[in-house]
C-alpha angles and dihedrals in degrees: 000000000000092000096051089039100036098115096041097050109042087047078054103048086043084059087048088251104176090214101051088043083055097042091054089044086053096041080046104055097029093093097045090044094051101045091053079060101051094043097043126074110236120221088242147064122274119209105232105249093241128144098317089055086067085066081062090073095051104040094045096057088048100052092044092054094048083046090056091043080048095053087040 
């Protein structure tokens, strides 16, 4: 997301725009986050990512683009 968004949101942040300020902090901490996730055991089970995760793809693009004709 940074690198498609680089120019928006740092002349954003620069503004004081909460939600640029929001989306750096996100792009920021993403990889150690998810790398604390990946390296820790949950207390819970995790569903192998087998033939149903390629339906992820798919269905998250698509509810992100009826959330976007929602917001417009």
């Amino acid at each position: 997301m940074l690198s498609n968004e680089w120019p928006k949101i740092i002349d954003g942040m620069l503004w004081g725009d909460p939600i640029s300020i929001g989306a750096l902090t996100a792009c920021l901490l993403a990889p150690l986050l998810g790398l604390a996730i990946v390296r820790g055991r949950p207390a819970f089970g995790v569903w192998p990512m087998r033939r149903w995760a390629y339906l992820i793809y798919p269905v998250h693009f698509l509810l992100l683009f009826g959330l976007r004709q929602i917001i417009e």
